[in-house]
Structure formats: C-alpha cells, structure tokens
N, CA, C and O atoms as CSV, one atom per row, in Angstrom:
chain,resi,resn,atom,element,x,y,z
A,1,UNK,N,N,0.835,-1.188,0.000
A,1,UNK,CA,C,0.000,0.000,0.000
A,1,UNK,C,C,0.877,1.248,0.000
A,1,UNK,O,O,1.902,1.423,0.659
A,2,UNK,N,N,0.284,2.095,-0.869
A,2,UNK,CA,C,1.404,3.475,-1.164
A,2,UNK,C,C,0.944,4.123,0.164
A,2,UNK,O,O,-0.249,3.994,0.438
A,3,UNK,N,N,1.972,5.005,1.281
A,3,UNK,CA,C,1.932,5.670,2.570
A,3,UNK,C,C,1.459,7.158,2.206
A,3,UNK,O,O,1.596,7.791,1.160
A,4,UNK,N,N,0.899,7.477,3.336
A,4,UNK,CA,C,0.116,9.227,2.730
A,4,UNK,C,C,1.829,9.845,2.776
A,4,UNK,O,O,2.792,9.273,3.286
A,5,UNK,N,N,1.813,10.861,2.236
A,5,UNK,CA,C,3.115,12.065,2.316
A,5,UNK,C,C,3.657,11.959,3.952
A,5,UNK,O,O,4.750,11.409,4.079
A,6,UNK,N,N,3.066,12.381,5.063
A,6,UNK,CA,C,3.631,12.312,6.158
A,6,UNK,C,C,4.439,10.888,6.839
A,6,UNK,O,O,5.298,10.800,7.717
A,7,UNK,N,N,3.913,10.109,6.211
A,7,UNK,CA,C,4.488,8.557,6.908
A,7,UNK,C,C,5.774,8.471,5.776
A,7,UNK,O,O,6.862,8.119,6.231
A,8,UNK,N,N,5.693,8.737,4.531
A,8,UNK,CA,C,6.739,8.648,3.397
A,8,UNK,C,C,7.880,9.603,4.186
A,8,UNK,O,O,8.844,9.100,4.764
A,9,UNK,N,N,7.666,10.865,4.135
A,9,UNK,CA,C,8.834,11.522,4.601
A,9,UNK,C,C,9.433,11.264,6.327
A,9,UNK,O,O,10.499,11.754,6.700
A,10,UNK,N,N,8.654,10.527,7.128
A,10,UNK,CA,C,8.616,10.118,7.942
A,10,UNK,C,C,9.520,8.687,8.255
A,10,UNK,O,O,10.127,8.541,9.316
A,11,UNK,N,N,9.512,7.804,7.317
A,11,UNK,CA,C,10.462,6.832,7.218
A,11,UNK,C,C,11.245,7.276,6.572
A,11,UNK,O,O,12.250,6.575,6.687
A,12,UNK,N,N,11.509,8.543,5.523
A,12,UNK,CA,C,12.749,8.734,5.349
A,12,UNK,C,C,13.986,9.360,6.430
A,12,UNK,O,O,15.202,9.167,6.419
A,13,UNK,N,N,13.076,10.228,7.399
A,13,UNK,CA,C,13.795,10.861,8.742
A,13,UNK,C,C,14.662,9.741,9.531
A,13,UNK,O,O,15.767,9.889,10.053
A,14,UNK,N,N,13.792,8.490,9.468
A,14,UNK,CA,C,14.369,7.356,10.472
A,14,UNK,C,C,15.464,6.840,9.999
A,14,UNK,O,O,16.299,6.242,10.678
A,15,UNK,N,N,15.552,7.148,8.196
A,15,UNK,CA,C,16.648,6.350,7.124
A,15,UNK,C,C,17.890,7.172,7.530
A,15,UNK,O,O,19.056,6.780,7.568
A,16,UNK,N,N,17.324,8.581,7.872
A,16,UNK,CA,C,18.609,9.686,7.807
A,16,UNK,C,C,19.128,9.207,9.567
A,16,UNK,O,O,20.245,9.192,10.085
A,17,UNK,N,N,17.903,8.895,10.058
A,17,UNK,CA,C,18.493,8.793,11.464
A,17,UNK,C,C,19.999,7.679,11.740
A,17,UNK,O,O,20.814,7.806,12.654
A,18,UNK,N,N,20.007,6.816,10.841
A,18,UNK,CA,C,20.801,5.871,11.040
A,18,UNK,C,C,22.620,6.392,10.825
A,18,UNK,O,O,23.571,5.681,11.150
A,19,UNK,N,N,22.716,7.651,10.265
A,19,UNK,CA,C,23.839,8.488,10.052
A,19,UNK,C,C,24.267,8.817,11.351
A,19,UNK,O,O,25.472,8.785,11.600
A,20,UNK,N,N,23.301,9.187,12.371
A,20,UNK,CA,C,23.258,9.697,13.587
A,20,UNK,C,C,25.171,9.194,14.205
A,20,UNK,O,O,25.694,8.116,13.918
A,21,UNK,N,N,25.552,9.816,14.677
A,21,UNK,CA,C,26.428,9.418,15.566
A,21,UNK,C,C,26.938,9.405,17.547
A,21,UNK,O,O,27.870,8.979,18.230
A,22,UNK,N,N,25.651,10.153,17.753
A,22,UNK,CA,C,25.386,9.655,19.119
A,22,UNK,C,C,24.188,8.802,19.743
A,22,UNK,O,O,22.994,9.090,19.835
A,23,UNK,N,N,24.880,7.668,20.139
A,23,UNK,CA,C,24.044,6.777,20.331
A,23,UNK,C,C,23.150,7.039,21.527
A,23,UNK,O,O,22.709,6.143,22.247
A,24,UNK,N,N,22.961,8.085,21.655
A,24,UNK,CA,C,22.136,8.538,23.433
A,24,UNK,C,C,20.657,8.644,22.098
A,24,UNK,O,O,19.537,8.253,22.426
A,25,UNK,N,N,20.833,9.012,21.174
A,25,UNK,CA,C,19.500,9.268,20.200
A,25,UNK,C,C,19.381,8.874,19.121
A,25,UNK,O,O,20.305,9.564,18.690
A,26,UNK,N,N,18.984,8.254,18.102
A,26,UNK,CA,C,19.781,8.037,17.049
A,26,UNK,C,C,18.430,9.089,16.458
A,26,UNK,O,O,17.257,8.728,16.551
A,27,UNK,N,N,18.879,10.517,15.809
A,27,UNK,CA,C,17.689,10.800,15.251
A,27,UNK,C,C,17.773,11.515,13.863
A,27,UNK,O,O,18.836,11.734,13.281
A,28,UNK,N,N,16.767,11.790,13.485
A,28,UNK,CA,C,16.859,12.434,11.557
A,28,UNK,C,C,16.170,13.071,11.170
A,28,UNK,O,O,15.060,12.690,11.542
A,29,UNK,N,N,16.077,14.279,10.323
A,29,UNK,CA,C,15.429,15.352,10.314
A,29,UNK,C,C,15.375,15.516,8.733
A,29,UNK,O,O,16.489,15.538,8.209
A,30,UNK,N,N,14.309,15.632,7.896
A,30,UNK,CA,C,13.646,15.812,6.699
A,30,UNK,C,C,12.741,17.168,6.520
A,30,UNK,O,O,11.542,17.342,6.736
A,31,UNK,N,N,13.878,18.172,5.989
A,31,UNK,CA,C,12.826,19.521,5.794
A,31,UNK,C,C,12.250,19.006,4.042
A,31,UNK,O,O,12.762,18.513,3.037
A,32,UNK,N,N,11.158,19.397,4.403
A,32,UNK,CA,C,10.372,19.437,3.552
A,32,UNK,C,C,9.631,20.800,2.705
A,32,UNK,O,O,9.455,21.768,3.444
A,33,UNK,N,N,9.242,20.961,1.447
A,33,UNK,CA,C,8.771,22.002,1.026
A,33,UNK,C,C,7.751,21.648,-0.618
A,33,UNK,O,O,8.260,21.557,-1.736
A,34,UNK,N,N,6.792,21.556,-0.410
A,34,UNK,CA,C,5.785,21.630,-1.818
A,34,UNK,C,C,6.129,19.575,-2.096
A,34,UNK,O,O,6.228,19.015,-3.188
A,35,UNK,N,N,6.206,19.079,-1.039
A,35,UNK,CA,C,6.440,17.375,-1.359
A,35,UNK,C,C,7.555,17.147,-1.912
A,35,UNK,O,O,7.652,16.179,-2.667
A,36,UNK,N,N,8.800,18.101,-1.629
A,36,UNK,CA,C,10.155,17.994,-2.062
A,36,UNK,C,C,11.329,18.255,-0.709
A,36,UNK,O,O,11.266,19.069,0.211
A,37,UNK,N,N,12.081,17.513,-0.932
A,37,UNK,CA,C,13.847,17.359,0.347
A,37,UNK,C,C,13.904,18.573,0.067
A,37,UNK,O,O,13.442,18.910,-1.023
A,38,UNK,N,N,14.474,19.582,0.943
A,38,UNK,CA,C,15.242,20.443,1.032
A,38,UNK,C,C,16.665,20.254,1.494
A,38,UNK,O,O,17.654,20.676,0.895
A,39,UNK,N,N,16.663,19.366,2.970
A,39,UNK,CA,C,17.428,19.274,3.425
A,39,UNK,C,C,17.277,18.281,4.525
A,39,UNK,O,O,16.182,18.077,5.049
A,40,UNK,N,N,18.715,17.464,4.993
A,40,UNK,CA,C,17.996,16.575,5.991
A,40,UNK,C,C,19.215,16.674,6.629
A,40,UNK,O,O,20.226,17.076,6.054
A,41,UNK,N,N,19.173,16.279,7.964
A,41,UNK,CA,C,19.994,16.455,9.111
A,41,UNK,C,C,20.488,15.066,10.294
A,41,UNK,O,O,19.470,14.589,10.795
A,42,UNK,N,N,21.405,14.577,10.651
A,42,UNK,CA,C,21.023,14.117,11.709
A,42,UNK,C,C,22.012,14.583,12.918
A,42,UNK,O,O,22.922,15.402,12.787
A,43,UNK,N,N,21.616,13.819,14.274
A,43,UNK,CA,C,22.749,14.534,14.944
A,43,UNK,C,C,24.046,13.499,15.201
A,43,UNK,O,O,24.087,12.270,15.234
A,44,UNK,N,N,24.969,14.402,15.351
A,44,UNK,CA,C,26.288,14.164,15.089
A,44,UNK,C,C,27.265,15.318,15.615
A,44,UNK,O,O,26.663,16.340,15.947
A,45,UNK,N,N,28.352,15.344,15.723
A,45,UNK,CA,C,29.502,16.468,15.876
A,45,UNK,C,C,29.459,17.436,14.544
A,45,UNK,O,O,28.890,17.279,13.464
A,46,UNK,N,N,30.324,18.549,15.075
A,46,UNK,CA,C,30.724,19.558,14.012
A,46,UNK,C,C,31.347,18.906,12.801
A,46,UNK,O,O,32.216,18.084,13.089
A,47,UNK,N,N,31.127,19.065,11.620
A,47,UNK,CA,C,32.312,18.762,10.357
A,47,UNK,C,C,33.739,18.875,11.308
A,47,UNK,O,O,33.963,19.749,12.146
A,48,UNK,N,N,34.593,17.790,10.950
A,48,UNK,CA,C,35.849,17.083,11.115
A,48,UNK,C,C,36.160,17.433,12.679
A,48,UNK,O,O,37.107,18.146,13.011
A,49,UNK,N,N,35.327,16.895,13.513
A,49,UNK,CA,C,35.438,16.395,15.213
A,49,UNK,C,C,35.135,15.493,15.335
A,49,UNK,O,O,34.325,14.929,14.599
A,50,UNK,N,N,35.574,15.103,16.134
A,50,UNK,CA,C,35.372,13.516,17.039
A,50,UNK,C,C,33.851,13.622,17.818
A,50,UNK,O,O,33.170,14.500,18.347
A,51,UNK,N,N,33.757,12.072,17.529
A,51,UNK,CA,C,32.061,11.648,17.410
A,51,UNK,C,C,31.942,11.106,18.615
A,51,UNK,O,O,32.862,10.581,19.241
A,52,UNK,N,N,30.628,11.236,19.026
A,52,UNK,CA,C,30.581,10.023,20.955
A,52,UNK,C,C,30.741,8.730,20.092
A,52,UNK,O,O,31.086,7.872,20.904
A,53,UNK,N,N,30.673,8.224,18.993
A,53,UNK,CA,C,30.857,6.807,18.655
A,53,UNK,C,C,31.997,6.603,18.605
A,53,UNK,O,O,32.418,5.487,18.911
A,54,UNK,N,N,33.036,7.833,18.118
A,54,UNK,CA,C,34.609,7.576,18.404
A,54,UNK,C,C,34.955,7.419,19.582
A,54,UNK,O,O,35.541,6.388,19.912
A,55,UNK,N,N,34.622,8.579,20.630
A,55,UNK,CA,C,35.375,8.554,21.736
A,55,UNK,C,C,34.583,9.038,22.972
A,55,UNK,O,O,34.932,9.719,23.937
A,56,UNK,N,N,33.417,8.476,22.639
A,56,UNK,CA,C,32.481,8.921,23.992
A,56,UNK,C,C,31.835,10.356,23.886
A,56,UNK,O,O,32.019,11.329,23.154
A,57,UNK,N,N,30.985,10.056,24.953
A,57,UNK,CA,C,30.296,11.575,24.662
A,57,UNK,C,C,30.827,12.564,25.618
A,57,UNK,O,O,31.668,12.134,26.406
A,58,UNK,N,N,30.446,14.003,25.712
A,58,UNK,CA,C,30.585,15.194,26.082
A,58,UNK,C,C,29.616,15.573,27.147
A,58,UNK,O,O,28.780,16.459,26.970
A,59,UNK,N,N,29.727,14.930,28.202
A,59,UNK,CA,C,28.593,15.405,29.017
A,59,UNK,C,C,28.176,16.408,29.949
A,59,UNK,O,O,28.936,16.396,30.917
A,60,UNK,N,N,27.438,17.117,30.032
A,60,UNK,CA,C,27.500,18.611,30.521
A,60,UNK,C,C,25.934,19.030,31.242
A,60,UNK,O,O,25.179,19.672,30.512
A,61,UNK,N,N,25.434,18.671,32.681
A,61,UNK,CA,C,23.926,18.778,33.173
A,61,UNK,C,C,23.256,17.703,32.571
A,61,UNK,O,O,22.113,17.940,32.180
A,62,UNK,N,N,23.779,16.393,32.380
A,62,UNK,CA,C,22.484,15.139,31.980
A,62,UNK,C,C,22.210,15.510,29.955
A,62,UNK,O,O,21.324,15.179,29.168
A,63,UNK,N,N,23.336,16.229,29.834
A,63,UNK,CA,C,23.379,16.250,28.190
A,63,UNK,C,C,24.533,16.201,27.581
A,63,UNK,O,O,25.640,16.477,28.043
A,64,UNK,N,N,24.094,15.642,25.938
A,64,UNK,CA,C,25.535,15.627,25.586
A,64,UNK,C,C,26.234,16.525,24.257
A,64,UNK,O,O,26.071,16.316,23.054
A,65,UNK,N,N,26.959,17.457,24.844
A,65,UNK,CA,C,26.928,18.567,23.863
A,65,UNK,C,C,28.236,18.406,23.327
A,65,UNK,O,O,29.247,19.025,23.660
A,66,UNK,N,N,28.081,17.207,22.165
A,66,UNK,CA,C,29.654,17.362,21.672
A,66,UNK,C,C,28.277,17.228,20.270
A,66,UNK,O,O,28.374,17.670,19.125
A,67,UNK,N,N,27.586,16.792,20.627
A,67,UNK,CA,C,25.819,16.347,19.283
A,67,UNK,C,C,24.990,18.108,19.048
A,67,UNK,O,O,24.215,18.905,19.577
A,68,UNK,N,N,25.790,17.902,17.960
A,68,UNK,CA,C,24.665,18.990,17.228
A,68,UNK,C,C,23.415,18.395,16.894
A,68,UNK,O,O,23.497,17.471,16.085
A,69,UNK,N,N,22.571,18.611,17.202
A,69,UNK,CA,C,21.181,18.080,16.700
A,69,UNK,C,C,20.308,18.214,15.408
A,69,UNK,O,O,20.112,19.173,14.661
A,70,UNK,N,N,19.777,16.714,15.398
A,70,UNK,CA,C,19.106,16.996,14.115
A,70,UNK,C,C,18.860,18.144,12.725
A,70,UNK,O,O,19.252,18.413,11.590
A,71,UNK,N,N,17.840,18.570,13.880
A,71,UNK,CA,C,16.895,19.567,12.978
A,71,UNK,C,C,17.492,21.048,13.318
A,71,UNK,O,O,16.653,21.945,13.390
A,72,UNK,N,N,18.797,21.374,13.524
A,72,UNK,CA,C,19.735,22.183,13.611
A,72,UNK,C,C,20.797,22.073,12.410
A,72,UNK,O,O,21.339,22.957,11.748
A,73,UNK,N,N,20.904,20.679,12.366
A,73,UNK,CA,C,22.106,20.321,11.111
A,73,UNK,C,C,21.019,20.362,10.096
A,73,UNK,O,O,21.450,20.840,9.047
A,74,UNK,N,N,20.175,20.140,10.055
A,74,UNK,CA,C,19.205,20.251,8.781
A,74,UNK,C,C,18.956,21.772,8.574
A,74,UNK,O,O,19.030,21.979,7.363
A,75,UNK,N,N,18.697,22.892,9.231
A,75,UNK,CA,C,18.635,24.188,9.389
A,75,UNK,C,C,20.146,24.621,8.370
A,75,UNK,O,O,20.027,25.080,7.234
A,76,UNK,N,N,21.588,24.355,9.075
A,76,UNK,CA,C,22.461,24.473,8.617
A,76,UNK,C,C,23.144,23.847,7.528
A,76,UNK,O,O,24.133,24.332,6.979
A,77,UNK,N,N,22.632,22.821,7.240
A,77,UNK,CA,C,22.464,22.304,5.532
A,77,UNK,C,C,21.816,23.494,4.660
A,77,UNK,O,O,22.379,23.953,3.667
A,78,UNK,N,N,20.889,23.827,5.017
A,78,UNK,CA,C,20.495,24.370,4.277
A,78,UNK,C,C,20.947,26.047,4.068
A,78,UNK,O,O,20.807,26.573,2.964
A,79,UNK,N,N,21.500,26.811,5.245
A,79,UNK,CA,C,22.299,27.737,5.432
A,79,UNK,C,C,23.694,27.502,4.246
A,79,UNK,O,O,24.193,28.208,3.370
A,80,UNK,N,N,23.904,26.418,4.670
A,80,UNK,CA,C,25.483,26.615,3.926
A,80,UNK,C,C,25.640,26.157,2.226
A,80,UNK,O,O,26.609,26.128,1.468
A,81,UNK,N,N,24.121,25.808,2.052
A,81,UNK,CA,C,23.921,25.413,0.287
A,81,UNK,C,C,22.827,26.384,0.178
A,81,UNK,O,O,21.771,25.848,-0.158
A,82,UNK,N,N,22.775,27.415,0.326
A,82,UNK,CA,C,21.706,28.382,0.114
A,82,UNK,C,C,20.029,28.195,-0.151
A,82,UNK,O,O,19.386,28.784,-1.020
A,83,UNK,N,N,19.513,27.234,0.816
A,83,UNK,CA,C,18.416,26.944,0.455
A,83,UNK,C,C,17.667,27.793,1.392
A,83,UNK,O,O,18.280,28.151,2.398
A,84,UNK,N,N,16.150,28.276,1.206
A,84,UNK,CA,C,15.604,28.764,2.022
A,84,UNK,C,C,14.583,27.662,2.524
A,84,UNK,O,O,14.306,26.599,1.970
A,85,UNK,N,N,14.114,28.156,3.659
A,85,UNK,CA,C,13.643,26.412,4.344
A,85,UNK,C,C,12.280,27.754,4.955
A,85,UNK,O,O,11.907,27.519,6.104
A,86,UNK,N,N,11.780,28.688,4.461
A,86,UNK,CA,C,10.932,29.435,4.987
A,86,UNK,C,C,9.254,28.918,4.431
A,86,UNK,O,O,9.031,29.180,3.249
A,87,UNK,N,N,8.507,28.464,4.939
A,87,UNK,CA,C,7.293,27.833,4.780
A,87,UNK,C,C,7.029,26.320,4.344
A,87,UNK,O,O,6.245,25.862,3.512
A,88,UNK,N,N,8.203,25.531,5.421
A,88,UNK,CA,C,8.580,24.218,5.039
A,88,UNK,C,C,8.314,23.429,6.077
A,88,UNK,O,O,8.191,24.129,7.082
A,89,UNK,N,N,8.147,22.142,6.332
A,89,UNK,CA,C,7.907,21.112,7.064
A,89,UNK,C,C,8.819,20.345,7.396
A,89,UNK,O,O,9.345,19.671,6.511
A,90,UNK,N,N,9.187,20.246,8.508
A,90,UNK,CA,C,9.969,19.352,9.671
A,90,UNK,C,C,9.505,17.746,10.160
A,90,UNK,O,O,8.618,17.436,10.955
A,91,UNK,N,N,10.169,17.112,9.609
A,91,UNK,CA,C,9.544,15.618,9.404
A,91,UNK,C,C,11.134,15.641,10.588
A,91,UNK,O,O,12.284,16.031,10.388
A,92,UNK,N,N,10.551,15.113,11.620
A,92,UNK,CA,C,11.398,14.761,12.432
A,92,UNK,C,C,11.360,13.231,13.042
A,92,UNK,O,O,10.296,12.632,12.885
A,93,UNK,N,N,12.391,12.571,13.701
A,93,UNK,CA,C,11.776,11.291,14.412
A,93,UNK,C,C,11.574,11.377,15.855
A,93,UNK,O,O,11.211,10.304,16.338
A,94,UNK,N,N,11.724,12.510,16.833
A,94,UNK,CA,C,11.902,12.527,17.759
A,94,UNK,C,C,11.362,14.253,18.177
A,94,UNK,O,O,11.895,15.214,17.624
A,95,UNK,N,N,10.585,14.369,18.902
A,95,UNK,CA,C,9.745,15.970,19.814
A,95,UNK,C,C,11.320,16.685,19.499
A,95,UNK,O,O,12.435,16.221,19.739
A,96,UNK,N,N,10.926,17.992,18.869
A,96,UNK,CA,C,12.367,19.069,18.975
A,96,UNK,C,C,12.392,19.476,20.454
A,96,UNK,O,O,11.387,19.717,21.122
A,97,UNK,N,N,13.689,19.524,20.895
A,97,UNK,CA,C,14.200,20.344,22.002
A,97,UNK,C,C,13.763,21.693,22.011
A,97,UNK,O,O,13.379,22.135,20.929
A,98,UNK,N,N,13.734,22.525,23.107
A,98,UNK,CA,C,13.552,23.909,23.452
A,98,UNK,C,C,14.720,24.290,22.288
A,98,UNK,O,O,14.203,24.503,21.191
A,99,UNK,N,N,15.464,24.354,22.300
A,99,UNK,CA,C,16.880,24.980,21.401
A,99,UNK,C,C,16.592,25.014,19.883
A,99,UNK,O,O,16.395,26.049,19.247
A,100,UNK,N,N,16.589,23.762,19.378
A,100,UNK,CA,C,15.666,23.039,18.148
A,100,UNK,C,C,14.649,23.590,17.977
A,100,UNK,O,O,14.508,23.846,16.782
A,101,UNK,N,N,13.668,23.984,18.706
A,101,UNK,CA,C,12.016,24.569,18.494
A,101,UNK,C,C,11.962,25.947,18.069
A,101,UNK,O,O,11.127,26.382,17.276
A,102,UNK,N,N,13.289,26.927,18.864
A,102,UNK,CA,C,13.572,27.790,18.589
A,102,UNK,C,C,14.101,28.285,17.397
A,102,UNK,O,O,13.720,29.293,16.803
A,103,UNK,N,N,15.313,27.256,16.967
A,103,UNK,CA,C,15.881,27.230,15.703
A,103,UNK,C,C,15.105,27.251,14.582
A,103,UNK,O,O,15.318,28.024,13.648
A,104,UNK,N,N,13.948,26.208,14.620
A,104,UNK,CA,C,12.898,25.680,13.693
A,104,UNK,C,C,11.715,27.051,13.554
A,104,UNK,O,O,11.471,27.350,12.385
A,105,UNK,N,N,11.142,27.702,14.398
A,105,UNK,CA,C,10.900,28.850,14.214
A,105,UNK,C,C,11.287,29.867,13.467
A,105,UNK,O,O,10.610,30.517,12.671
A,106,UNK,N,N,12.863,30.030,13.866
A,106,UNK,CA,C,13.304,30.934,13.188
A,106,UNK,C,C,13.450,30.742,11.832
A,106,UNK,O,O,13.347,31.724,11.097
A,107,UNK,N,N,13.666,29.680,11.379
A,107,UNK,CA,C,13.695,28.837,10.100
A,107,UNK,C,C,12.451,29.220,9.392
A,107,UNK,O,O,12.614,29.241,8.172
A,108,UNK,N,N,11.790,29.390,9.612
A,108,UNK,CA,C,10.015,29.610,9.132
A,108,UNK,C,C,8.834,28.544,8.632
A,108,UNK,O,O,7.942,28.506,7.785
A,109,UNK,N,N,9.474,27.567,9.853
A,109,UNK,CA,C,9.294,26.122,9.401
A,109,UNK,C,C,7.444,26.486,9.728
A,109,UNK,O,O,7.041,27.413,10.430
A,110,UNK,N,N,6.895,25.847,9.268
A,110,UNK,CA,C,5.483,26.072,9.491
A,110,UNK,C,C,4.245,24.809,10.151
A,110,UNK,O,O,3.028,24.929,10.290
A,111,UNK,N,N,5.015,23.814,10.407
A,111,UNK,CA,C,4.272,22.837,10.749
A,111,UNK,C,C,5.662,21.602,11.270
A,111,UNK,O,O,6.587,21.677,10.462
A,112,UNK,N,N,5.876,20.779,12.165
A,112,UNK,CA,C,6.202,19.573,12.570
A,112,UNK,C,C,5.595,18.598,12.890
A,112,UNK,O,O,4.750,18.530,13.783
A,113,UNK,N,N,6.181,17.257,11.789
A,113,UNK,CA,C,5.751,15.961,11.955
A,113,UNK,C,C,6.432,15.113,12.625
A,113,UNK,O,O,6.889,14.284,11.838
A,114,UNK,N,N,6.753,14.885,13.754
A,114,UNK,CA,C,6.955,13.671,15.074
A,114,UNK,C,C,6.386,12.400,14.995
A,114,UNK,O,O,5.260,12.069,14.624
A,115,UNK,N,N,7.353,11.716,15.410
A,115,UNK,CA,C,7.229,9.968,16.060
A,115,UNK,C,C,7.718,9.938,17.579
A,115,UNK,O,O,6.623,9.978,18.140
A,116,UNK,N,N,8.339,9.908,18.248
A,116,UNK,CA,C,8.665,9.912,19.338
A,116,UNK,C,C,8.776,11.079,20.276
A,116,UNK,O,O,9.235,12.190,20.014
A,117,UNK,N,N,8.284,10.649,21.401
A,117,UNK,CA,C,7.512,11.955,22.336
A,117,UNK,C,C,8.829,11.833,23.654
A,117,UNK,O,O,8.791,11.441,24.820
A,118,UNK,N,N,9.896,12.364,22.805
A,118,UNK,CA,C,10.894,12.292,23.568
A,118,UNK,C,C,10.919,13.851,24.704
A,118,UNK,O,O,10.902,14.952,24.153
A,119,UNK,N,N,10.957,13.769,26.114
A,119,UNK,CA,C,11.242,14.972,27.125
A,119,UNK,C,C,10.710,15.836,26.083
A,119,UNK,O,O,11.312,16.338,25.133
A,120,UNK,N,N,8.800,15.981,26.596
A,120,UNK,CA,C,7.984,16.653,26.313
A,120,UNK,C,C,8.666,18.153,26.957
A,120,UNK,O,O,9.112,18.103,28.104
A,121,UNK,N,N,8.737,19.584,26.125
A,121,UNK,CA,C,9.195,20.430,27.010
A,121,UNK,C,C,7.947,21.531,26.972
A,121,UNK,O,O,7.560,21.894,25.861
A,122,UNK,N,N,7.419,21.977,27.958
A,122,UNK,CA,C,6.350,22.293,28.254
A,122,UNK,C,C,6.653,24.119,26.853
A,122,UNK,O,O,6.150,24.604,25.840
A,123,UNK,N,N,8.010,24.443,28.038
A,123,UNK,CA,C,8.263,26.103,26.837
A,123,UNK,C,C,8.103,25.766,25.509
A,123,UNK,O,O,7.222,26.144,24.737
A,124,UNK,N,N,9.159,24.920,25.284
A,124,UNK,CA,C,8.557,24.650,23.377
A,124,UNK,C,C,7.241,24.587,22.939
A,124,UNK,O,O,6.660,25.142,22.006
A,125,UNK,N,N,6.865,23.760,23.842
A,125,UNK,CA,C,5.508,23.813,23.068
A,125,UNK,C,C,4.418,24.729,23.081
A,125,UNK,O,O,3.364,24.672,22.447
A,126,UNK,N,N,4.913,25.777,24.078
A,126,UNK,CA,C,3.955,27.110,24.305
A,126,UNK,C,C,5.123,27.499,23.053
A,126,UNK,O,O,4.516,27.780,22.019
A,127,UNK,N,N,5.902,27.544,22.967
A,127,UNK,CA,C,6.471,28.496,21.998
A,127,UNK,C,C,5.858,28.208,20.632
A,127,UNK,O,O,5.366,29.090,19.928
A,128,UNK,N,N,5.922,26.835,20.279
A,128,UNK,CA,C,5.100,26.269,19.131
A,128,UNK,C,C,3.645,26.961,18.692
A,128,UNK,O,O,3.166,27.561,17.729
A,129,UNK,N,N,3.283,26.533,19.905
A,129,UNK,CA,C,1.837,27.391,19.892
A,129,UNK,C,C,1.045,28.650,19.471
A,129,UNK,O,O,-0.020,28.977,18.946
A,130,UNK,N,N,2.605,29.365,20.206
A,130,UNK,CA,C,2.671,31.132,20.101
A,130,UNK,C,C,2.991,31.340,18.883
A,130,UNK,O,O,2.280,32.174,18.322
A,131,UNK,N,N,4.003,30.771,18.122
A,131,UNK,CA,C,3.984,30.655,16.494
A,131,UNK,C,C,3.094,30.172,15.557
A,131,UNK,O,O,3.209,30.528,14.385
A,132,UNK,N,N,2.372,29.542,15.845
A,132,UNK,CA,C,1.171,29.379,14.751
A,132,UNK,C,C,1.751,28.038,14.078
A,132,UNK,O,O,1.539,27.729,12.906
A,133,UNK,N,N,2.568,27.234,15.054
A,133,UNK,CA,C,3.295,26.126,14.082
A,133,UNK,C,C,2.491,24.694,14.346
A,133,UNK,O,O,2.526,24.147,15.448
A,134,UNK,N,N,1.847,24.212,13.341
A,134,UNK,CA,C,1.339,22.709,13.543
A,134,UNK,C,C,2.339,21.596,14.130
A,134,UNK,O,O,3.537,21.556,13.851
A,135,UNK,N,N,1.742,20.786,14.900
A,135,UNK,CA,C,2.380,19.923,15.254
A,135,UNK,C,C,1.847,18.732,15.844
A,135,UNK,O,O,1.340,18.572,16.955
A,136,UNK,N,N,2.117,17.642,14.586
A,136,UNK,CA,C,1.262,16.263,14.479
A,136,UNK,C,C,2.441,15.174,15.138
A,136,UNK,O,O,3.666,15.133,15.030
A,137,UNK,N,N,1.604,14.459,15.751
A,137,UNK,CA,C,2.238,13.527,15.772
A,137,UNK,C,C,1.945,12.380,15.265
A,137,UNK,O,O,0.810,11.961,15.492
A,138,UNK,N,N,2.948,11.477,14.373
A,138,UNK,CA,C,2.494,10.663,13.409
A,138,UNK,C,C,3.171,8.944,13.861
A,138,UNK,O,O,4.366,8.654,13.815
A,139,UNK,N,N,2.642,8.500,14.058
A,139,UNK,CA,C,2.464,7.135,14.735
A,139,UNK,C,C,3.496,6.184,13.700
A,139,UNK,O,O,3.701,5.056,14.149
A,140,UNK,N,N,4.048,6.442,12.610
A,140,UNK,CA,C,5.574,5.435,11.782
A,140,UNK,C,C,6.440,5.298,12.901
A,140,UNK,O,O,6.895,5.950,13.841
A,141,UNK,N,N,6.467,4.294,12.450
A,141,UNK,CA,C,8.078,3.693,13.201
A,141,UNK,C,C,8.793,2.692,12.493
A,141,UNK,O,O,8.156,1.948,11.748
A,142,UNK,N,N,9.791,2.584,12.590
A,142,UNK,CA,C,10.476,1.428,11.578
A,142,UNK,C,C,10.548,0.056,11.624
A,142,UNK,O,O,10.708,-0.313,12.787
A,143,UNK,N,N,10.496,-0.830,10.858
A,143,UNK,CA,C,9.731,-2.021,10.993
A,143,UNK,C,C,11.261,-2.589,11.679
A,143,UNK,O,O,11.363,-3.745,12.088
C-alpha cells in the first residue's frame, strides 16, 4: 500500500536517522517544502570532530553537547547550500528540544511531523503554539 506524504517523509527521517552518531539518540530530520527534500539532518559532531561513537560523549547537566542536533544540522544544511527552508515542514523522528524549536521557528518552518515523544518540554511547546506552528504527531516507526 502506497503511505500518505507524512508517513513517506517520515520513514525517510528514520533512514537519515541511522547516520546519527550519538548513540544517546539516534535521530533524523527531513525539511520538507511543496512534497520535495530540502534538506535533511542528523545529529552528530561539528564537520571534522570527534564523534561520541569515536570517543564517547561530552557530558554537561544530563546532556551531551559534543551532538549537534538533528533539525539544527538540517537548518544548517540548508544555510550553507543556500536553500531557504521558509514555509517548510519538519519531518522529524523525535519531539524538537527547546533549542531546536527555537531554531525551527526561526527557520520559518510552518508545521512539525513527530514519532517519538521524547522529554515533552512544556516552553517549546507554548512556543510552538505562540507561532502558529502545527504539530502532528504521526504514529511510523520502523519495521
């Protein structure tokens, strides 16, 4: 059976997720625009640093900040190949962080599609709210 648009770009987030290089998340981020990639993200270290899969993670308050996140590296994909990501969709596999939610805002992302209801954060999602940004959560997961 052919999948509606949200479950399609939705298993592709989980495909990107597998790039991931900290294993605390493995997650993947699919901007979307008019049923076309813009850009996809997962999290991982800066271009040419050492990965928590190389050498452990970076831990700092119960987090691990050596991982740029997802839908941040997908933001900055698209920054550094000149794409504009302004009235586009966030096919994510995992709830954006406060940091992420913010980013994704500023982005002019207009709607997020979620699978995992990872550390619900109450601000994001008033922030979500306060932006006018949809946010589904879509029940794919990978077989």
């Amino acid at each position: 059976m052919r999948p509606d648009w949200d479950s399609y770009f939705m298993k592709i987030a989980y495909a990107v997720s597998e790039r991931s290089t900290c294993d605390r998340a493995f997650v993947g981020c699919v901007l979307v625009r008019d049923k076309r990639i813009l850009t996809t993200g997962f999290n991982g270290s800066p271009a040419g640093q050492e990965h928590c899969d190389e050498i452990g993670h970076l831990m700092v308050e119960g987090h691990c900040v050596r991982t740029i996140h997802a839908e941040t590296n997908a933001i900055i994909q698209a920054a550094l190949h000149g794409v504009s990501t302004k009235n586009s969709i966030c096919y994510v596999t995992h709830l954006p962080c406060i940091q992420c939610t913010k980013a994704l805002i500023n982005a002019g992302i207009t709607k997020i599609v979620y699978s995992v209801s990872y550390r619900a954060d109450e601000n994001a999602l008033n922030f979500l709210k306060n932006a006018d940004i949809e946010l589904t959560q879509n029940s794919y997961t990978p077989a």
